[in-house]
SEPAKOL-757594 format. One record per residue (C-alpha): residue in three letters; x, z, y. Coordinates in nm, 3 decimals, decimal comma. Example, Ala and Ser with C-alpha at 12.3 -4.5 7.8 and 13.67 -1.06 7.14 Angstrom:
2
   residuo        c1        c3        c2
       ALA     1,230     0,780    -0,450
       SER     1,367     0,714    -0,106
***
This chain:
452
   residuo        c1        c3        c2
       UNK     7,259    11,610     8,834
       UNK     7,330    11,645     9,207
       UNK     7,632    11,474     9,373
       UNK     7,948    11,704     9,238
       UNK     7,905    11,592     8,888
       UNK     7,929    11,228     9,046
       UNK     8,203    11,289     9,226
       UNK     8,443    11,395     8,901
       UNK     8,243    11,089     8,744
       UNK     8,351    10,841     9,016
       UNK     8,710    10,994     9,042
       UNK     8,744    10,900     8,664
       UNK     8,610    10,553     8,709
       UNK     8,839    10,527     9,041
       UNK     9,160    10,620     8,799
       UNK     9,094    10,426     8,527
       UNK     9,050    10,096     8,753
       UNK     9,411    10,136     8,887
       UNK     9,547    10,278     8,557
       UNK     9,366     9,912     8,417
       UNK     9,575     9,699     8,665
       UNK     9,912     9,847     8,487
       UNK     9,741     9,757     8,162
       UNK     9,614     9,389     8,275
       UNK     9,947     9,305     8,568
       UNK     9,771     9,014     8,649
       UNK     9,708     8,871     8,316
       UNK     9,328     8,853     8,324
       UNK     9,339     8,563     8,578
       UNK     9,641     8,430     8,419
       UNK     9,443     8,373     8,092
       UNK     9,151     8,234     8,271
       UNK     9,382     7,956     8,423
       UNK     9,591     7,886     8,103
       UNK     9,303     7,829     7,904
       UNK     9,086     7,658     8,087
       UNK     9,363     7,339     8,112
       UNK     9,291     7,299     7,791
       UNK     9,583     7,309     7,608
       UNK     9,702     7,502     7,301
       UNK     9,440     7,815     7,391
       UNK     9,500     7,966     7,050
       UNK     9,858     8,063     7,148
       UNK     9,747     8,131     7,472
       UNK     9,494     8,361     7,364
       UNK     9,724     8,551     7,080
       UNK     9,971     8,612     7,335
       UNK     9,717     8,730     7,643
       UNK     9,602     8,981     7,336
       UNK     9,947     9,137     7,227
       UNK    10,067     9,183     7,586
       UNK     9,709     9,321     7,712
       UNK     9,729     9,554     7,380
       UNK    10,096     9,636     7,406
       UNK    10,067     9,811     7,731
       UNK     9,723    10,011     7,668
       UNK     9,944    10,180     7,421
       UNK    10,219    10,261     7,687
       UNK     9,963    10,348     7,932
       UNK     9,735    10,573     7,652
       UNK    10,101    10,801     7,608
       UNK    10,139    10,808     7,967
       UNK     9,785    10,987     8,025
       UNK     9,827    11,188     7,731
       UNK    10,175    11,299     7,852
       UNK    10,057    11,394     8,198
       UNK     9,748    11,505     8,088
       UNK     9,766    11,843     8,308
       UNK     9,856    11,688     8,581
       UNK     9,564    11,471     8,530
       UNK     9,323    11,713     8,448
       UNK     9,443    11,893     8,790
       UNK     9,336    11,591     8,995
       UNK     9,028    11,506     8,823
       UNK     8,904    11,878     8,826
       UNK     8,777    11,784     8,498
       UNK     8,928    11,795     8,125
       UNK     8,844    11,437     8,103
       UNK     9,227    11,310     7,948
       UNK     9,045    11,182     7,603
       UNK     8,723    11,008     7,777
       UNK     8,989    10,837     8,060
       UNK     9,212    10,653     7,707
       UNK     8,855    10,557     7,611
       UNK     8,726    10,409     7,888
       UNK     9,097    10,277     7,977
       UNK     9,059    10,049     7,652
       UNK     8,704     9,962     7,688
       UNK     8,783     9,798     8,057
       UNK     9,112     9,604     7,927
       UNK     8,910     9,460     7,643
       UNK     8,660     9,377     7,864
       UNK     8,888     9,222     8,073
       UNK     9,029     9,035     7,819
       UNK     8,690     8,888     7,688
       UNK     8,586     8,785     7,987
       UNK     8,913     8,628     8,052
       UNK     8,870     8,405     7,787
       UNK     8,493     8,354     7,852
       UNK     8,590     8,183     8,141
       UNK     8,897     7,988     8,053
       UNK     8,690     7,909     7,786
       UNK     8,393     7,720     8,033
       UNK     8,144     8,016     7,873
       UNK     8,080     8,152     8,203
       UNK     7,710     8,166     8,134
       UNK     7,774     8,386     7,841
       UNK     7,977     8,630     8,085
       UNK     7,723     8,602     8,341
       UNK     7,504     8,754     8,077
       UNK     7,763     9,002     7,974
       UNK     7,761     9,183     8,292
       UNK     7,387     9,290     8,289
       UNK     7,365     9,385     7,943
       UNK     7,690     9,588     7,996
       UNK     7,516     9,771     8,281
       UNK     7,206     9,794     8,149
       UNK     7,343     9,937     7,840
       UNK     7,568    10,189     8,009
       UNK     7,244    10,336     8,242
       UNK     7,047    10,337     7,938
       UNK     7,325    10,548     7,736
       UNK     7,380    10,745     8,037
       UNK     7,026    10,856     8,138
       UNK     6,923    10,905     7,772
       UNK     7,242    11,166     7,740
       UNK     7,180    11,301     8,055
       UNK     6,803    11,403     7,986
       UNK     6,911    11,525     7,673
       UNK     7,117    11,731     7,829
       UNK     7,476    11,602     7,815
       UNK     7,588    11,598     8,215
       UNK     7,879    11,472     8,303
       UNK     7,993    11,379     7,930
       UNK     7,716    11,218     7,945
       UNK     7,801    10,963     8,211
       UNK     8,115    10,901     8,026
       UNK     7,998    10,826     7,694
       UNK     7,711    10,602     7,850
       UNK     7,956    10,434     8,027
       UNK     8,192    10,364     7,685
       UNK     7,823    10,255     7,523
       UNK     7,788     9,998     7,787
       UNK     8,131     9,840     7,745
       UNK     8,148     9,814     7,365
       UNK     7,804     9,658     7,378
       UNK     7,980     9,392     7,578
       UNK     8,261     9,378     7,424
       UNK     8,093     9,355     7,086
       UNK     7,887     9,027     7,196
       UNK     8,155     8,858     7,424
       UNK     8,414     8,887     7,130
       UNK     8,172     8,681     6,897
       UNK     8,145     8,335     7,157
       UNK     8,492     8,392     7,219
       UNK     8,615     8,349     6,855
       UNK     8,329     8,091     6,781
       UNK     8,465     7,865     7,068
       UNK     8,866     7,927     7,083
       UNK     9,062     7,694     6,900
       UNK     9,251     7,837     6,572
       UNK     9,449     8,128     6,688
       UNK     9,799     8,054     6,659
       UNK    10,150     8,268     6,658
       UNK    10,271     8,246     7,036
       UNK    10,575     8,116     7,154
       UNK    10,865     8,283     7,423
       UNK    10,708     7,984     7,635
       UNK    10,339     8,093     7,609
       UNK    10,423     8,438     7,724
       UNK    10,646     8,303     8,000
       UNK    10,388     8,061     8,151
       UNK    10,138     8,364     8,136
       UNK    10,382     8,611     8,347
       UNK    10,477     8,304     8,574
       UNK    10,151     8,311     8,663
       UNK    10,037     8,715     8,624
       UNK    10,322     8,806     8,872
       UNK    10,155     8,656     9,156
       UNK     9,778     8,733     8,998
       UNK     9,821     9,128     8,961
       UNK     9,799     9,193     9,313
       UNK     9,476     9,017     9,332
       UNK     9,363     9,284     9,057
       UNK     9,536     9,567     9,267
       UNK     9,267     9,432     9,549
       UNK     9,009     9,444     9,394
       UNK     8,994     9,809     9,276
       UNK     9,199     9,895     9,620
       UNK     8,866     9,792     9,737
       UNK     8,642     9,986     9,512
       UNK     8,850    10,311     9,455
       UNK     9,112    10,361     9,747
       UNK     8,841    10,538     9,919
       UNK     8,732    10,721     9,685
       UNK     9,077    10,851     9,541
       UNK     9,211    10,909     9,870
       UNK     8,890    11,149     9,961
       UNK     8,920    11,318     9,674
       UNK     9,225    11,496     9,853
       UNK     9,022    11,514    10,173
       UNK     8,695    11,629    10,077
       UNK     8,480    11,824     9,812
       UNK     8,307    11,613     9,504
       UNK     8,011    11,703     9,629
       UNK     8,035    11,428     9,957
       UNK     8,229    11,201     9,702
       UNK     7,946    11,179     9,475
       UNK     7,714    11,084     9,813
       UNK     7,991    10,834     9,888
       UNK     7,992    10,693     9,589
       UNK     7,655    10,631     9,526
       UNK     7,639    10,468     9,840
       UNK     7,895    10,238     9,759
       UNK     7,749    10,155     9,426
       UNK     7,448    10,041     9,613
       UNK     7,650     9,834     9,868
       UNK     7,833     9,689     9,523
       UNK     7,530     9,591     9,367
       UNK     7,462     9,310     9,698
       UNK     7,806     9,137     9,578
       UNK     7,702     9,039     9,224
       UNK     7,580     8,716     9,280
       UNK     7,914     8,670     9,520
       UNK     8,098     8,789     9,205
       UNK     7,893     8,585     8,943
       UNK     7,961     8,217     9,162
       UNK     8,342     8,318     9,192
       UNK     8,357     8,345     8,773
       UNK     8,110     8,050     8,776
       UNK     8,303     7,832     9,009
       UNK     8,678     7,891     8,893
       UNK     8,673     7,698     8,551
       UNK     8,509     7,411     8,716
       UNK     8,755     7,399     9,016
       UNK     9,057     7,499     8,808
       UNK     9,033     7,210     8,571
       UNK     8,975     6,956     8,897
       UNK     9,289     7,043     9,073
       UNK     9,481     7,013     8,766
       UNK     9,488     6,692     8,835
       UNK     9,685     6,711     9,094
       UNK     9,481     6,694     9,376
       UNK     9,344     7,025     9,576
       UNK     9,171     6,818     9,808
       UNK     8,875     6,725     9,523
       UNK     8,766     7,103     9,496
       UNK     8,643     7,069     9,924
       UNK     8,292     7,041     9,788
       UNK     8,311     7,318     9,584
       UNK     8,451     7,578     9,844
       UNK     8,184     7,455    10,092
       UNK     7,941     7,522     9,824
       UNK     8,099     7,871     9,750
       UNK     8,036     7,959    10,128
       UNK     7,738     7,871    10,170
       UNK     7,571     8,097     9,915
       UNK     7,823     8,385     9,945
       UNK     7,615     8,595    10,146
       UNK     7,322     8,480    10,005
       UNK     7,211     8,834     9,928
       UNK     7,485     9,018    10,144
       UNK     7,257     8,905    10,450
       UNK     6,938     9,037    10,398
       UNK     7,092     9,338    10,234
       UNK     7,259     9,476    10,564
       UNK     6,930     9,416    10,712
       UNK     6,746     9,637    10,466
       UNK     6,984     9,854    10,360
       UNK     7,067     9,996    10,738
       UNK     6,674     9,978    10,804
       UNK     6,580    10,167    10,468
       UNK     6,952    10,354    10,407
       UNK     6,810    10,675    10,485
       UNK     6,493    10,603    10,185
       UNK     6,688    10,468     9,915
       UNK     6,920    10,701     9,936
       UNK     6,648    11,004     9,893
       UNK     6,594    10,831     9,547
       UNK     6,885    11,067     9,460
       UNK     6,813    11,386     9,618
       UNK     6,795    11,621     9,956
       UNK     7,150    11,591     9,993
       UNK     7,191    11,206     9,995
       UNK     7,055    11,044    10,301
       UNK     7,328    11,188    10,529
       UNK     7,517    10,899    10,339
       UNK     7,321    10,610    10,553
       UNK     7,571    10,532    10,781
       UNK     7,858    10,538    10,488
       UNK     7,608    10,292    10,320
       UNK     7,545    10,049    10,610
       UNK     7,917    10,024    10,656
       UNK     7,984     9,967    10,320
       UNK     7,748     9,675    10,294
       UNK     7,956     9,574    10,600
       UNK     8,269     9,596    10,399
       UNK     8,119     9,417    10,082
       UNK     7,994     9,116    10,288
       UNK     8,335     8,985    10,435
       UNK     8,478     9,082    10,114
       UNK     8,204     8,829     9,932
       UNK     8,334     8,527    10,162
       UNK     8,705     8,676    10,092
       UNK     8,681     8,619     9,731
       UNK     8,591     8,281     9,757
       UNK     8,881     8,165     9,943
       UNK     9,103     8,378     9,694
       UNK     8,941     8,197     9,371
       UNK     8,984     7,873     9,511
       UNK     9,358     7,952     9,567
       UNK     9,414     8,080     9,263
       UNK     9,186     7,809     9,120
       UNK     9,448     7,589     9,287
       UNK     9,737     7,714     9,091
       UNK     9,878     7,834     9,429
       UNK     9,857     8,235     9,305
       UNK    10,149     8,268     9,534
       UNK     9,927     8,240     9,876
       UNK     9,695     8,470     9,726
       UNK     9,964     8,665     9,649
       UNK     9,990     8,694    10,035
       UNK     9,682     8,776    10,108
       UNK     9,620     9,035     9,874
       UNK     9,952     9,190    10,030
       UNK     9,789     9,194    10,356
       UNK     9,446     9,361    10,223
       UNK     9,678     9,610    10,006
       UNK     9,882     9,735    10,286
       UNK     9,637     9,737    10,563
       UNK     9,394     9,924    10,345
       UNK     9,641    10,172    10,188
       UNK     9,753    10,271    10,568
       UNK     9,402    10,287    10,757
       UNK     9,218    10,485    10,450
       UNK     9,532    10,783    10,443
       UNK     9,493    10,759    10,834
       UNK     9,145    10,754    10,921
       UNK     9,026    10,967    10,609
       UNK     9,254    11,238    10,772
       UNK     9,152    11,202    11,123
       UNK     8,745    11,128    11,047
       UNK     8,694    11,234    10,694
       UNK     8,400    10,981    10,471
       UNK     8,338    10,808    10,797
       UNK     8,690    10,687    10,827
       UNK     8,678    10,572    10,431
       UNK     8,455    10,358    10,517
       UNK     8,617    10,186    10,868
       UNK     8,915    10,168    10,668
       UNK     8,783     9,952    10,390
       UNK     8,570     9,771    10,608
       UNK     8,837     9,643    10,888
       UNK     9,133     9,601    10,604
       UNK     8,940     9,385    10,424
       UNK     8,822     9,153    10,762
       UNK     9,217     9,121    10,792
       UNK     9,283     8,951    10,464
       UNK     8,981     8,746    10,516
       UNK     9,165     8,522    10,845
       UNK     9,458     8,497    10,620
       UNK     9,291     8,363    10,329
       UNK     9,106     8,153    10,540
       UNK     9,407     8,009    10,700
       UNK     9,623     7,970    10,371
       UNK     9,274     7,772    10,224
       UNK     9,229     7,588    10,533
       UNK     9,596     7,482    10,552
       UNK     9,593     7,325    10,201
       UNK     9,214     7,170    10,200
       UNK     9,028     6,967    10,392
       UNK     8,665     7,146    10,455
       UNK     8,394     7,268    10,667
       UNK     8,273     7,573    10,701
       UNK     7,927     7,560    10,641
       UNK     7,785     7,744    11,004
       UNK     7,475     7,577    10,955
       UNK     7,388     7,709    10,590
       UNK     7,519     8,039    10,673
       UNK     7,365     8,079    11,008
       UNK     6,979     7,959    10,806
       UNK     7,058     8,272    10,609
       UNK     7,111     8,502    10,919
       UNK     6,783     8,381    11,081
       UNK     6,566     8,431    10,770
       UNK     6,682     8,774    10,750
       UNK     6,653     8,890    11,065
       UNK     6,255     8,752    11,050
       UNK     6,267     8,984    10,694
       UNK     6,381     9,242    10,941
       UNK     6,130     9,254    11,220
       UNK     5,833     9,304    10,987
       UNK     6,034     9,564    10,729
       UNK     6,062     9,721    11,068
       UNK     5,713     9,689    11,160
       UNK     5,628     9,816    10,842
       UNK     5,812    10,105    10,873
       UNK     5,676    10,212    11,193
       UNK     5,365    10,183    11,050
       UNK     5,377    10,405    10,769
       UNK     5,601    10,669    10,964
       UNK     5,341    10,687    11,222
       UNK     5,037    10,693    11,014
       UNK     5,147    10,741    10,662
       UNK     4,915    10,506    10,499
       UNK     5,125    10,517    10,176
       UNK     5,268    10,859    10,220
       UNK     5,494    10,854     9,928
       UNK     5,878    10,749     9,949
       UNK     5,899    10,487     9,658
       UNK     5,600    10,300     9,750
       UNK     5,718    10,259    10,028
       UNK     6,041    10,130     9,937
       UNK     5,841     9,932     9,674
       UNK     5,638     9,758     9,929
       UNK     5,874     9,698    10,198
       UNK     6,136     9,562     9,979
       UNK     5,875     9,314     9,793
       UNK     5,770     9,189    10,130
       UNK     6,131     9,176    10,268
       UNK     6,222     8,997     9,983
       UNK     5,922     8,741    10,004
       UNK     5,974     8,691    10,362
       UNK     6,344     8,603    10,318
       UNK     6,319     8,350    10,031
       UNK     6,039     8,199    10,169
       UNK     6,170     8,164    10,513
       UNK     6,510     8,040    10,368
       UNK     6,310     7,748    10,098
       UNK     6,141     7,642    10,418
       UNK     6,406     7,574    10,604
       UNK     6,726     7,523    10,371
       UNK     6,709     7,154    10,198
       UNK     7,023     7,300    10,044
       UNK     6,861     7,589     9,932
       UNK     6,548     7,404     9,779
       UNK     6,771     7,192     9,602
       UNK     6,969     7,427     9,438
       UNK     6,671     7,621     9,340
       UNK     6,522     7,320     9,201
       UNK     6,791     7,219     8,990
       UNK     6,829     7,584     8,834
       UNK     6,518     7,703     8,791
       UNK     6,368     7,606     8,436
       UNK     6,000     7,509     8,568
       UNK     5,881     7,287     8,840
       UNK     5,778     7,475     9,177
       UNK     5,522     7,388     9,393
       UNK     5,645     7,177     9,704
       UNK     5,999     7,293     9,589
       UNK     6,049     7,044     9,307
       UNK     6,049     6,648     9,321
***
């Protein structure tokens, strides 16, 4: 398709993700917490639906109100596919919400693969067939009510009787929500700012590079993602007990295995940048640095997260509150700034070092309440297994660019990212009785010299 189309694409995703926060103000997490005490979830669920519902509709008139001024942003008559899209992400939200409050987090672990799988499937079959950039819109829709679809079954199969909310049900759910929403503002502050802001900067054509760059940087931080959702319900129904101090364990466990792929991935990705991003055409390699930086950007942020869950898990949504104040600001500043002064270069800087910021102060607020060690030692097994990945994906790449045994750009890639990968989990089973353990006790089978 080339990068242009992506760039209107990514400006409508980018939109709809802060248009979503209005729709969700917090509530997402709030339902999460609520229902995973334990008590009267039926209300708690009716009223998380009419207030999630309620304001799609406000927001749906909004965009259909403005919709010239929205089509003059977007560059795109896109009004109709942005109300879709709106109201597949806040039910999406909402489901998974409940998923989680609901101790179900395997289901939504599954969720998120089938809704992405779903959505490229939709979206390349349209896209051969001809469909461009609607297309990418409808396949993304697809992908979402697929989700949605399955999510919504466990959900009602597993929540109590639904019953008719009271004022105090909706109260306890803003109480909460009005120090939550800024954690939601974060998060797509941290996957859209850039992109929104450099759509006033720069042509679509180096947003759609940008942005495929950063959905490769992305894809590192699921598994930092999937043990935040994992390890919330689990924490959230310790400490409402009373006492913060029994999650320690838990947030030591969080950090070990937050990086977990973030690690090797800046390895490969700055080492291979240049390759993957030729998967997507002549014009996309001169996104490698964006990319490396990016990964930079999504590796604090995968520690970050953890110390924000485990506040919020906490019930202290207030400190988190903080924090996200000091990511929102910092970011909002340094991306106008340095997008002006050094254009898709400065995008990323600005994410990057706005996002390290928030990360002391979460650590601080965490630190100040709990009782735990960083885990230097896990962390710093991770680091040494990837730079060992690192000297022979470099070796291997001199190699082949000297004599071009292989002579064919996803072979390489193939090769040199099996190996990597080998090299790295090996290295870390070998020298991580953490690691082995953990393996052992998830993986299905028994593993040679791995399990007892």
């Amino acid at each position: 398709m080339g990068a242009e189309p992506l760039g209107v694409y990514n400006v409508v995703i980018g939109l709809v993700s802060w248009l979503a926060i209005a729709g969700k103000v917090g509530l997402s997490k709030a339902i999460s917490k609520r229902v995973s005490e334990g008590v009267e979830q039926g209300a708690y669920t009716s009223a998380g639906v009419i207030i999630i519902g309620a304001m799609f509709l406000v927001l749906a008139a909004g965009i259909i109100l403005f919709r010239s001024q929205v089509v003059d942003y977007v560059g795109y008559p896109a009004t109709g596919f942005i109300v879709l899209i709106l109201l597949a992400v806040l039910l999406n939200g909402l489901v998974n919400a409940l998923l989680m409050g609901l101790h179900l987090v395997h289901v939504s672990g599954v969720l998120s693969p089938i809704r992405t799988g779903g959505r490229a499937i939709a979206q390349i079959a349209l896209v051969a067939a001809g469909a461009s950039t609607i297309g990418l819109f409808l396949g993304y829709i697809v992908g979402f009510v697929v989700a949605i679809a399955i999510g919504a079954y466990y959900v009602l199969r597993n929540v109590p009787e639904l019953s008719r909310p009271e004022r105090r049900h909706f109260e306890s759910l803003a109480n909460f929500a009005k120090f939550s929403w800024l954690g939601s503002l974060q998060s797509s502050m941290f996957s859209y700012t850039d992109v929104l802001v450099l759509g006033v900067f720069v042509s679509s054509g180096l947003i759609g590079v940008y942005a495929v760059a950063w959905n490769i940087a992305q894809f590192l931080i699921l598994f930092s993602g999937t043990l935040q959702s994992t390890l919330f319900p689990e924490m959230s129904s310790m400490s409402a007990e009373g006492n913060p101090q029994a999650v320690a364990r838990i947030v030591e466990q969080s950090l070990s295995f937050g990086g977990l792929f973030l690690i090797p991935g800046l390895f490969g990705g700055t080492l291979l940048g240049e390759r993957i991003l030729r998967l997507y055409g002549p014009e996309f390699p001169k996104g490698a640095t964006i990319l490396t930086l990016l990964i930079v950007a999504n590796l604090i942020m995968g520690y970050q997260t953890q110390f924000l869950n485990t506040l919020n898990a906490i019930d202290r949504p207030d400190l988190a509150f903080r924090v996200n104040i000091v990511f929102v600001g910092t970011n909002i500043a340094l991306n106008v700034g340095l997008i002006y002064l050094y254009g898709w270069v400065g995008a990323a800087v600005a994410t990057t070092t706005s996002v390290a910021i928030s990360l002391v102060f979460a650590y601080r607020y965490v630190d100040a309440i709990i009782d735990f060690d960083v885990p230097t030692g896990e962390i710093g097994k991770q680091w040494f297994a990837a730079a060992l990945m690192a000297l022979l994906v470099y070796g291997g790449l001199y190699i082949e660019n000297t004599y071009r045994f292989l002579g064919h750009n996803i072979a390489v890639l193939f090769v040199l990212i099996t190996v990597g990968a080998g090299v790295y989990s090996l290295t870390l089973l070998s020298i991580s009785t953490e690691f082995r353990e953990i393996v052992d006790r998830n993986v299905p089978v028994a593993l040679p010299l791995i399990s007892r």
